[in-house]
VOPAGU-2260 file (C-alpha; in pm, 1 decimal, decimal comma):
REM VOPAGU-2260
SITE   aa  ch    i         X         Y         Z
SITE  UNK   A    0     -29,8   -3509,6    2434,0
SITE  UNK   A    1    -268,4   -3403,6    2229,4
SITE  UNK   A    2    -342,2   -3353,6    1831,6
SITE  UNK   A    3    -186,3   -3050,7    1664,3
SITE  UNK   A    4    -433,8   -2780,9    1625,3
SITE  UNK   A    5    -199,6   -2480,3    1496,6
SITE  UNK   A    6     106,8   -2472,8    1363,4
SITE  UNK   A    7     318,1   -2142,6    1369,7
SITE  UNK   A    8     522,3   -2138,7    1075,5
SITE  UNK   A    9     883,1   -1938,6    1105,5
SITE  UNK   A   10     940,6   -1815,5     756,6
SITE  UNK   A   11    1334,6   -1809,0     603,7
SITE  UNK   A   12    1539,2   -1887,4     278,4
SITE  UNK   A   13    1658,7   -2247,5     367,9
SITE  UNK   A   14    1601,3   -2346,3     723,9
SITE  UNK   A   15    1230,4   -2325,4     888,8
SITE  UNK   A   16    1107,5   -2331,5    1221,1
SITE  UNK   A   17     765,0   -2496,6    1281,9
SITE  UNK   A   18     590,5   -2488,8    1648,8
SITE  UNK   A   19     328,5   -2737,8    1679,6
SITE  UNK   A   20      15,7   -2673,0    1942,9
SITE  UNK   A   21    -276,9   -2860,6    2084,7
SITE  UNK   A   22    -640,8   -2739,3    2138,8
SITE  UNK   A   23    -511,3   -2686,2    2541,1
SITE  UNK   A   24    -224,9   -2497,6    2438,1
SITE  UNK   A   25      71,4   -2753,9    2491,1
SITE  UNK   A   26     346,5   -2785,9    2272,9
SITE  UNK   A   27     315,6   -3134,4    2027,5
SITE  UNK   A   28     614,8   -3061,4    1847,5
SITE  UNK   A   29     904,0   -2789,1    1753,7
SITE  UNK   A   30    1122,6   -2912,8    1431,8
SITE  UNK   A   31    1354,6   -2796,6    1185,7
SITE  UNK   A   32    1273,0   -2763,4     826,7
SITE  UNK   A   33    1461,2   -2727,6     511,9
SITE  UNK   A   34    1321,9   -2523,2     239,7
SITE  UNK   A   35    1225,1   -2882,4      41,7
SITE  UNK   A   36    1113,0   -3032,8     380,4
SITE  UNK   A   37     819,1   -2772,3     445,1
SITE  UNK   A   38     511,7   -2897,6     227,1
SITE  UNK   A   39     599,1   -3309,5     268,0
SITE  UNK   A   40     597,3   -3249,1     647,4
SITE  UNK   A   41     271,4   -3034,7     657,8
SITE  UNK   A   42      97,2   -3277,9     403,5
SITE  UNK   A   43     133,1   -3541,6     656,4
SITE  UNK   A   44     -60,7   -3340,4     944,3
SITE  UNK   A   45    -394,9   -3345,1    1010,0
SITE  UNK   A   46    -600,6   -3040,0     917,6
SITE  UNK   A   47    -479,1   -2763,4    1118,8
SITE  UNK   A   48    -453,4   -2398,4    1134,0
SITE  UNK   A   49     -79,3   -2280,2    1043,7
SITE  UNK   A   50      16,0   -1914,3    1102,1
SITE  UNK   A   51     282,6   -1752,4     954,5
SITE  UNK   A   52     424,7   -1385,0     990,6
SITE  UNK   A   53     297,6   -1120,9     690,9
SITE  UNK   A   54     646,5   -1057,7     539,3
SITE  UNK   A   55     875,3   -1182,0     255,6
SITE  UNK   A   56     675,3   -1497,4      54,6
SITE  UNK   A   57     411,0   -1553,7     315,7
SITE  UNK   A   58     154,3   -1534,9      41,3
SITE  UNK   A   59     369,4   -1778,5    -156,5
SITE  UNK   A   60     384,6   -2000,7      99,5
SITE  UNK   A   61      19,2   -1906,0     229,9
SITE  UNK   A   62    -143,4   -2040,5    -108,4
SITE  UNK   A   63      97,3   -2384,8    -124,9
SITE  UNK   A   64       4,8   -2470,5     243,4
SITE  UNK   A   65    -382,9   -2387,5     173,7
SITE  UNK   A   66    -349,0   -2636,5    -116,2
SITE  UNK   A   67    -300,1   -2898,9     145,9
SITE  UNK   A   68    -635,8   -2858,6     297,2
SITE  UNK   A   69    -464,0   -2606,1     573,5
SITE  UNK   A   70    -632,8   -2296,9     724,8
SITE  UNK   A   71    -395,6   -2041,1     678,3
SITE  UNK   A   72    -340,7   -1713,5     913,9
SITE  UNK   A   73    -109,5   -1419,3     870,6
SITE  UNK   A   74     -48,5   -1229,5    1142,0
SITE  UNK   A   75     112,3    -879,5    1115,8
SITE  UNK   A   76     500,3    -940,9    1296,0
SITE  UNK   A   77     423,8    -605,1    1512,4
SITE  UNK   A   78     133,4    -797,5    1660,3
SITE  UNK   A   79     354,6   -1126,8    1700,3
SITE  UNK   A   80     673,3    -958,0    1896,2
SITE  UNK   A   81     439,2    -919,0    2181,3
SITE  UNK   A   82     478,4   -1343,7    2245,1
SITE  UNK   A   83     838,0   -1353,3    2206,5
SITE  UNK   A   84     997,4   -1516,8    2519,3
SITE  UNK   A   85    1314,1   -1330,3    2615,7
SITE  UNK   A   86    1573,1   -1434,0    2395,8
SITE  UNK   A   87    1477,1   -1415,4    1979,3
SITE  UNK   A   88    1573,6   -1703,0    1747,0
SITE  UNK   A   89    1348,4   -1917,4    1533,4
SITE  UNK   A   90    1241,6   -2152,6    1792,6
SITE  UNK   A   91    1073,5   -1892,7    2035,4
SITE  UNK   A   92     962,3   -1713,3    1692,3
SITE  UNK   A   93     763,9   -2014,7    1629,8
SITE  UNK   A   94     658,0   -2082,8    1942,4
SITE  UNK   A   95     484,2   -1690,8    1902,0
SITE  UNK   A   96     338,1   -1722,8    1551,6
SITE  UNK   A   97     138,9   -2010,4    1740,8
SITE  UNK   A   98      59,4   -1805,2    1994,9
SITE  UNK   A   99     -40,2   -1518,2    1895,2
SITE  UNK   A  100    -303,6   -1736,7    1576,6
SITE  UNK   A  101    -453,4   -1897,3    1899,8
SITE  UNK   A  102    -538,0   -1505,8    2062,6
SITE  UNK   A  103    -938,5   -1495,0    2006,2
SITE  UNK   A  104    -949,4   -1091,6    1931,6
SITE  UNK   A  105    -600,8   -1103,8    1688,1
SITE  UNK   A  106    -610,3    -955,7    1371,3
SITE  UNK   A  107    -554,6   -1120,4    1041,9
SITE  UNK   A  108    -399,8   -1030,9     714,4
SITE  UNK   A  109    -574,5   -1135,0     409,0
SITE  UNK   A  110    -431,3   -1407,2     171,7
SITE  UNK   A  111    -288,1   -1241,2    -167,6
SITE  UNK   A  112    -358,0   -1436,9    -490,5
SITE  UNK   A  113    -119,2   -1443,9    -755,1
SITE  UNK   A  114    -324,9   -1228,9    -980,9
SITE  UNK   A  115    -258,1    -982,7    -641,4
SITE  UNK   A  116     108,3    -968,7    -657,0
SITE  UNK   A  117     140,7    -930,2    -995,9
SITE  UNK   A  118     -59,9    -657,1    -997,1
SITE  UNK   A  119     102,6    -501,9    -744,9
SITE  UNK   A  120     468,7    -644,1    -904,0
SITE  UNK   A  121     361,2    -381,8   -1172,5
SITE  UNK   A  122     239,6     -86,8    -931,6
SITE  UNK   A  123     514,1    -130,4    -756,1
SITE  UNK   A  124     773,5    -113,7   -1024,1
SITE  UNK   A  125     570,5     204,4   -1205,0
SITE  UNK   A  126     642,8     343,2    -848,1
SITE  UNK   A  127    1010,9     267,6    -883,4
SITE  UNK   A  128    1024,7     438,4   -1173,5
SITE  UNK   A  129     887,6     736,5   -1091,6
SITE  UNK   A  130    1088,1     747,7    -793,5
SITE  UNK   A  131    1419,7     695,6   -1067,4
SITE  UNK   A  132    1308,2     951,4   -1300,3
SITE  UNK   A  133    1282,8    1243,8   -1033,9
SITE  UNK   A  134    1575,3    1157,5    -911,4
SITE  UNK   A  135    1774,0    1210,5   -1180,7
SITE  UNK   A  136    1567,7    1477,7   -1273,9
SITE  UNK   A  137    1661,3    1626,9    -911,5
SITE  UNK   A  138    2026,5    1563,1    -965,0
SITE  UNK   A  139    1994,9    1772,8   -1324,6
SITE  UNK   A  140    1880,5    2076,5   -1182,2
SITE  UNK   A  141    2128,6    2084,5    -902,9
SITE  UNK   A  142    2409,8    1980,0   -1125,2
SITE  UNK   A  143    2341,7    2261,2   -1382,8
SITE  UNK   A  144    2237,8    2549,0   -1092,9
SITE  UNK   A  145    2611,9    2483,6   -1020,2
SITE  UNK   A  146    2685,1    2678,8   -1352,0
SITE  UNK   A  147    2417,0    2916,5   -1354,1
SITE  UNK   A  148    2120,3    2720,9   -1498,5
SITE  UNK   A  149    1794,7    2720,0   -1322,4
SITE  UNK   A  150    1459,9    2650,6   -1388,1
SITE  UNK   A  151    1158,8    2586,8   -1160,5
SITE  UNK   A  152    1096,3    2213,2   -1056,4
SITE  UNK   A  153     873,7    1929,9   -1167,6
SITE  UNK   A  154     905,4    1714,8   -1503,1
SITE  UNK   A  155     759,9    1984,0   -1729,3
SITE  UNK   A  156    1037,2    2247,4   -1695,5
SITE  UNK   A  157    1280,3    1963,9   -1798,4
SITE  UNK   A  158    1261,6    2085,6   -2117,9
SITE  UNK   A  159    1392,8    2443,4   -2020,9
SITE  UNK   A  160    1707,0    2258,1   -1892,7
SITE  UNK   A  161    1706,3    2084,9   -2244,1
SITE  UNK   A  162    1698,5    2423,9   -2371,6
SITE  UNK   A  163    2004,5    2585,9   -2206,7
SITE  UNK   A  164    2254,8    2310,0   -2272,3
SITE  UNK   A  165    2135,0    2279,3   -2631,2
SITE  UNK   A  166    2178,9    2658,6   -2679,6
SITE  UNK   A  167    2409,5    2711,2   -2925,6
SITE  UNK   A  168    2525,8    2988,4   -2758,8
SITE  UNK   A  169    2603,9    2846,7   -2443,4
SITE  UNK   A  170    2948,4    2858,4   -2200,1
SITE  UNK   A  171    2871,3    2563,9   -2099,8
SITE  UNK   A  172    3171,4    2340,8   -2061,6
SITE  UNK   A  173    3159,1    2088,3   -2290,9
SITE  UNK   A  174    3209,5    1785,7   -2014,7
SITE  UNK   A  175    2893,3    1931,5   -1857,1
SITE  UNK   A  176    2725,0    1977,4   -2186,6
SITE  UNK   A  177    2774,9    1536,1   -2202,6
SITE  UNK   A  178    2710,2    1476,4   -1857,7
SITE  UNK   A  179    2360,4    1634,3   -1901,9
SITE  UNK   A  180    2291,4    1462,8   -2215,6
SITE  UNK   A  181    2327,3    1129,3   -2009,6
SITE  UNK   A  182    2086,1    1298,4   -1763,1
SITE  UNK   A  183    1881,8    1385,8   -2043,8
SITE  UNK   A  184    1852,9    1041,5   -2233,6
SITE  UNK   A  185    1806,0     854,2   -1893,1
SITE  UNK   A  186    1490,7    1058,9   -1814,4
SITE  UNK   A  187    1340,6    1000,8   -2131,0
SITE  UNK   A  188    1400,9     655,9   -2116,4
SITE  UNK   A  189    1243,8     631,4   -1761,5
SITE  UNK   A  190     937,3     836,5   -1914,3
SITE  UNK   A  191     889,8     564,7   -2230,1
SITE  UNK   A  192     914,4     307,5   -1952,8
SITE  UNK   A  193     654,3     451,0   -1727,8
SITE  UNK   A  194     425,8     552,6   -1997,9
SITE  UNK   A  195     405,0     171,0   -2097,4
SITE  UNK   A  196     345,5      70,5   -1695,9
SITE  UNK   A  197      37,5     287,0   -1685,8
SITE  UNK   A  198    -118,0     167,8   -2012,9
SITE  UNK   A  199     -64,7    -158,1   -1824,1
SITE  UNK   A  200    -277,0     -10,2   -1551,6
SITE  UNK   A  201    -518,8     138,1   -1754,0
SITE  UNK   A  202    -613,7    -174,9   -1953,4
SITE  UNK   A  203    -636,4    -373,8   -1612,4
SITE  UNK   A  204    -860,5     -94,6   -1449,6
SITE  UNK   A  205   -1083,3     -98,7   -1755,0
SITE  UNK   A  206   -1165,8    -433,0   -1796,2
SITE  UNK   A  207   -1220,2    -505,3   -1388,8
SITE  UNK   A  208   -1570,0    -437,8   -1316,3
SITE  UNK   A  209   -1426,4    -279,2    -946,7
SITE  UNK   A  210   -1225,5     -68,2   -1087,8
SITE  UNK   A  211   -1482,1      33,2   -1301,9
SITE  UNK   A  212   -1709,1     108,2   -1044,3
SITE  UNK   A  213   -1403,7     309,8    -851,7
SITE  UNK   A  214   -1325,2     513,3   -1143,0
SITE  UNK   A  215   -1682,1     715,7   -1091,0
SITE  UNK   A  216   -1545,9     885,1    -758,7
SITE  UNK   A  217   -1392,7    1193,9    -829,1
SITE  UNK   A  218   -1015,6    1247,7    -760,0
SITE  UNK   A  219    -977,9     849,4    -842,8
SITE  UNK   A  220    -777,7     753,3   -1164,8
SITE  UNK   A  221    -639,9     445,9   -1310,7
SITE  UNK   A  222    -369,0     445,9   -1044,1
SITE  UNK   A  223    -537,6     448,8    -735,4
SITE  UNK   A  224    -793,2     234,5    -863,0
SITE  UNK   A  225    -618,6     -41,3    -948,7
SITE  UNK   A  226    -405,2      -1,9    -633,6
SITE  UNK   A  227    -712,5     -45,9    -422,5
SITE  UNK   A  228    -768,6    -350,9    -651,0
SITE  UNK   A  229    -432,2    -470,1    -610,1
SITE  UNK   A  230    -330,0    -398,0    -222,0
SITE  UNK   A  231    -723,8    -411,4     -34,6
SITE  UNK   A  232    -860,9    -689,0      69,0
SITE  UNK   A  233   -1255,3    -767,2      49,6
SITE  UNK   A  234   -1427,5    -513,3     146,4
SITE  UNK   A  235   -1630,2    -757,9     354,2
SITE  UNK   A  236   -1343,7    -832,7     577,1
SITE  UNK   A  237   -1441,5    -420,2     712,5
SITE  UNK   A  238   -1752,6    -363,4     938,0
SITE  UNK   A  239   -1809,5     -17,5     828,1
SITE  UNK   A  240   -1633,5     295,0     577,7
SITE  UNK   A  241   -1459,1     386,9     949,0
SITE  UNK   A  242   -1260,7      74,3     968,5
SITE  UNK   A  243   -1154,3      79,8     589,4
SITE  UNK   A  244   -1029,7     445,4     656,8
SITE  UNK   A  245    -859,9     322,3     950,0
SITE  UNK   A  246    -702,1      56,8     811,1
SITE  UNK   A  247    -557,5     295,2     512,3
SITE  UNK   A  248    -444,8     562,9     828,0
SITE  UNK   A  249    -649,9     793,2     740,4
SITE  UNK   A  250    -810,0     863,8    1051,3
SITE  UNK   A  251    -621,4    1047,2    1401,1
SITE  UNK   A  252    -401,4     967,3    1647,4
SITE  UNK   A  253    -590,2     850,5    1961,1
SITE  UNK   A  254    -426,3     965,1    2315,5
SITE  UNK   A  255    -754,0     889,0    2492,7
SITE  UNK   A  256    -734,7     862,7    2863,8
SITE  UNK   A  257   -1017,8     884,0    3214,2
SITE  UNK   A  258   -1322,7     922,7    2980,2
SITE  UNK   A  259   -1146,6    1208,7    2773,7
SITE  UNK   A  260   -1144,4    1164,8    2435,0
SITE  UNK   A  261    -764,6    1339,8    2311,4
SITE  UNK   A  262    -706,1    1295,4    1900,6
SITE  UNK   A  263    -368,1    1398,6    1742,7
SITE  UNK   A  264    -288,1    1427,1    1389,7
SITE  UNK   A  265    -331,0    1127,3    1107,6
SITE  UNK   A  266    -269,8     809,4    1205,4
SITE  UNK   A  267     -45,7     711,8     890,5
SITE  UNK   A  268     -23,4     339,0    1043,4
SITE  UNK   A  269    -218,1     167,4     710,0
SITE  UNK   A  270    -179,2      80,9     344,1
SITE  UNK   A  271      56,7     391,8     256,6
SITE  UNK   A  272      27,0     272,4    -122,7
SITE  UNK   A  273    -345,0     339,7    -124,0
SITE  UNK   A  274    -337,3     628,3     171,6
SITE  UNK   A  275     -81,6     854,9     -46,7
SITE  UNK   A  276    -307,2     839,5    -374,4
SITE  UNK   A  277    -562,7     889,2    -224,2
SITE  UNK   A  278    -479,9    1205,3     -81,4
SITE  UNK   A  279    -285,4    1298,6    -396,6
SITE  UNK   A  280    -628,4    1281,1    -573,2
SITE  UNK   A  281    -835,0    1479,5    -285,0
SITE  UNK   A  282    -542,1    1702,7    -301,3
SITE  UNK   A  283    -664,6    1750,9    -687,4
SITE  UNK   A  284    -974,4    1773,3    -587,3
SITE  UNK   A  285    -900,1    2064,1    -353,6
SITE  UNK   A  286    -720,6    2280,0    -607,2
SITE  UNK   A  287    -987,7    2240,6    -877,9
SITE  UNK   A  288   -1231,1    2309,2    -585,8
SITE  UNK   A  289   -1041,6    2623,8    -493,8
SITE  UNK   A  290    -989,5    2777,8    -808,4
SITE  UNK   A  291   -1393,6    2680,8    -949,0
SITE  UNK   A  292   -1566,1    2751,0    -595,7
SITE  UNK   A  293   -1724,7    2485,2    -503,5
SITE  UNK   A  294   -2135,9    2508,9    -474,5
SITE  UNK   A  295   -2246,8    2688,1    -173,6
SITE  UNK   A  296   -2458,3    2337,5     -84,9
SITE  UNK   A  297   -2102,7    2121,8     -85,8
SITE  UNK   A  298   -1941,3    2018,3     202,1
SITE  UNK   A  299   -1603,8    2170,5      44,8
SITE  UNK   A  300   -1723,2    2512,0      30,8
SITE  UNK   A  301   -1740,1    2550,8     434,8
SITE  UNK   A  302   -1397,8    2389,4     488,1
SITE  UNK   A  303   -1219,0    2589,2     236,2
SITE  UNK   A  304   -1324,8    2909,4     401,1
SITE  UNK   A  305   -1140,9    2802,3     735,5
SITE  UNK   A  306    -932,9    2528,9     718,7
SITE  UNK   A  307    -583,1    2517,7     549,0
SITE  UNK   A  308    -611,2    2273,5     212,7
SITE  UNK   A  309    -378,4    2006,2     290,4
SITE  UNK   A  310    -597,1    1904,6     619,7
SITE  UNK   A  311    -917,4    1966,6     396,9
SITE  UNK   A  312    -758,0    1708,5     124,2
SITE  UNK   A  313    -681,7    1465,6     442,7
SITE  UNK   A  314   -1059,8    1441,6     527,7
SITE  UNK   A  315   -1149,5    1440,2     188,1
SITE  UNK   A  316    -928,3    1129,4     119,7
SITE  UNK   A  317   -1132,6     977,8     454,2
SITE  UNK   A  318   -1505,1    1025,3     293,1
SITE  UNK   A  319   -1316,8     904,7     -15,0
SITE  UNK   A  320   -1214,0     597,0     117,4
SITE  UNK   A  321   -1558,8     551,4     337,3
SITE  UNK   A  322   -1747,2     610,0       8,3
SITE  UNK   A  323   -1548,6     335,6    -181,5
SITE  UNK   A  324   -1623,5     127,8      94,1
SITE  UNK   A  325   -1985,1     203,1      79,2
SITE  UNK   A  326   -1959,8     142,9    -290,2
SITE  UNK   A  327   -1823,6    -167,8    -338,4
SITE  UNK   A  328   -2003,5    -339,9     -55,6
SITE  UNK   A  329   -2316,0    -219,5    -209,2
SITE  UNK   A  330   -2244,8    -212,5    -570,6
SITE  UNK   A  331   -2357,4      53,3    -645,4
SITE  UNK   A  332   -2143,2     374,4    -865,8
SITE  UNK   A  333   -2020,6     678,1    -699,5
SITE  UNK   A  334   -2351,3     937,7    -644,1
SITE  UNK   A  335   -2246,9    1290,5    -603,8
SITE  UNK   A  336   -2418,7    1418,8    -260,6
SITE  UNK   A  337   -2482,0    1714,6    -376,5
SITE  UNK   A  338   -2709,5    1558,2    -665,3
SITE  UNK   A  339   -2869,8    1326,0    -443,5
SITE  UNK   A  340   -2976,4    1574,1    -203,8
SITE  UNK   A  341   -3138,4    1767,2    -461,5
């Protein structure tokens, strides 16, 4: 039996699974962990590579282990479930985490820092937020059509809803009248809160010389740049602007088959964070576009005239990405094309 070459490292609460492997591929050990057990028993291996699945505290757990002298590997779990043997438990979950690190062609997830996740701690919770605030928002307006107030939707016609229930004229019941006043004071509170998040986010996206760089591309804000900051890895770890859009799912479907090249619609298999701001700013993009006319030179003016604008903003999000790509792996700002072919 040979030396222990990778580890795969089944990730839990209190009781781990770890799946030792030689350099030929035989097993050298499988043991049970407990949650205090972990580092003391991986401090006493030699140095090894230990894979773990890309879920709940691998990055945690990623960084502690890599403190030990470890090479670490995260492997997405849809590309582990392939090496499962038959039955699933932690054993033969293992046993695949070790597998799967040793495959030659398998893909890797980057390792997060803890500068990463608290970034994204706050993204995520601005995102939470939001989410909040138009639901309640959503509730509102359906709660008040029921007695005959209506307005149109989004968070600036809140205050026409304001409006009708503090109209002193209004038949409003007076239980409603409350009700919506909870609604009312909820919303604002959510809005003070997310105001705050995304001065957060606009102090962090000033002061990083990437996001800095990202802000020059237009239909980028503080948001998405500090997202791309927060949730992409190095934009090393991507041969080409193709492979960055494809990792966000920004590019089609393939149903390729004999030599016949058959593409559906977008992919949507990436970074959804990044992927939905991204078109959420080319969708901005689009609409200013459309209402200025773009310059008879741009590459916008062509696919306005005969394609619909959401599958316009789609591709524009793709040369978006490619050029942030391009941009940060040069270092160079955003150059309007336009300009530069001039």
């Amino acid at each position: 039996m040979g030396e222990v070459s990778i580890i795969g490292l089944d990730l839990a609460k209190r009781v781990f699974q770890a799946h030792g492997k030689c350099s030929k591929g035989s097993a050298v050990f499988r043991k049970k962990l407990s949650r205090s057990q972990v580092l003391t028993f991986l401090a006493q291996q030699p140095r090894c590579i230990v894979a773990m699945e890309a879920c709940g505290s691998a990055h945690f757990w990623g960084r502690a282990i890599r403190e030990l002298g470890h090479e670490i590997r995260l492997i997405p779990p849809v590309y582990v479930k392939p090496f499962v043997k038959r039955q699933k438990n932690d054993a033969a979950d293992a046993e695949a985490i070790a597998e799967a690190a040793a495959r030659p062609n398998m893909r890797f997830v980057a390792l997060k820092s803890s500068g990463q996740q608290a970034g994204a701690m706050v993204f995520r919770t601005r995102d939470l937020l939001v989410r909040q605030r138009t639901q309640l928002v959503n509730a509102l307006r359906g709660h008040l059509a029921e007695h005959g107030v209506v307005a149109p939707q989004g968070m600036t016609n809140v205050r026409v809803l304001e409006a009708a229930i503090e109209d002193a004229e209004t038949s409003l019941d007076l239980l409603v009248v409350e009700m919506a006043r909870l609604y009312l004071q909820q919303i604002a509170s959510l809005a003070e809160q997310i105001a705050k998040l995304e001065k957060v986010l606009q102090h962090e996206a000033a002061n990083a010389p990437t996001t800095a760089r990202l802000l020059t591309v237009p239909g980028i804000g503080h948001v998405t740049a500090m997202a791309m900051e927060t949730f992409a890895p190095s934009m090393e770890t991507f041969r080409r602007g193709r492979d960055f859009a494809a990792w966000l799912g920004l590019v089609p479907l393939q149903h390729s088959t004999g030599g016949k090249q058959v593409l559906g619609k977008t992919a949507k298999m990436g970074q959804r964070d990044i992927r939905r701001l991204l078109i959420a700013g080319a969708m901005t993009v689009v609409r200013w576009a459309s209402r200025k006319s773009p310059p008879e030179g741009s590459w916008l003016f062509p696919m306005l005239g005969r394609k619909p604008r959401m599958l316009v903003a789609i591709a524009l999000a793709n040369k978006m990405a490619r050029a942030v790509w391009a941009m940060l792996t040069k270092g160079e700002d955003y150059r309007n094309p336009a300009t530069a072919a001039a």
